[in-house]
N, C-alpha and C positions, 0 to 999 in steps of 0.2 A: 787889332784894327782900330782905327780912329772911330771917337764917337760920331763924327761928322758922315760916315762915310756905313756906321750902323745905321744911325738916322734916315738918312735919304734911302736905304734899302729897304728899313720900316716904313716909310712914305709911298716907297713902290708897291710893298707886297700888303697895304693899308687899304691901298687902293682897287688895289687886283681882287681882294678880298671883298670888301666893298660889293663892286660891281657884281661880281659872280650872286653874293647872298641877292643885290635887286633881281638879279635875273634869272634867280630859282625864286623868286617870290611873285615876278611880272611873268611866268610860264605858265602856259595852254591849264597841266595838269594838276598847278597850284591853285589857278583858280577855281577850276572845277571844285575841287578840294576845299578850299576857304568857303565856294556856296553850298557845299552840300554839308558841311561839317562846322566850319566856321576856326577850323584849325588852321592857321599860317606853319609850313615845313619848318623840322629844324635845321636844314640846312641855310634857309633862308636867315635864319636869325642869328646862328653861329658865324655867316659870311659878313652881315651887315654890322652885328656886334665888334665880331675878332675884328674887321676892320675899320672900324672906329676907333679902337682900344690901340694896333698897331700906328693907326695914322696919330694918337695925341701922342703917342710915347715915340714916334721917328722925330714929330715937329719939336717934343722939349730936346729932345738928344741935339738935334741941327743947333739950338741956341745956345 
């Protein structure tokens, strides 16, 4: 495969990743969770991390 064409599917699946970790971290039973404990899920952080980490490495592969 071309690195162009890895790239932009690391920028999709960056993204997709991304979003999901906001939205197990902005959920009813995370918050509950964060006030009675003060713990953040790791899913939340695994999804917001992994996709940070796939979106900088899709954008260097695109250049």
């Amino acid at each position: 495969m071309n690195n162009k064409v890895i790239g932009i599917i690391l920028i999709i699946v960056g993204v997709g990743l991304a979003f999901w970790g906001y939205d197990v971290y902005d959920a009813a039973g995370s918050k509950v969770s964060r006030a009675l404990s003060g713990d953040t899920p790791i899913e939340a952080w695994v999804g917001m991390i992994g996709g940070a980490i796939c979106l900088v490495i899709g954008i260097i592969k695109v250049k």
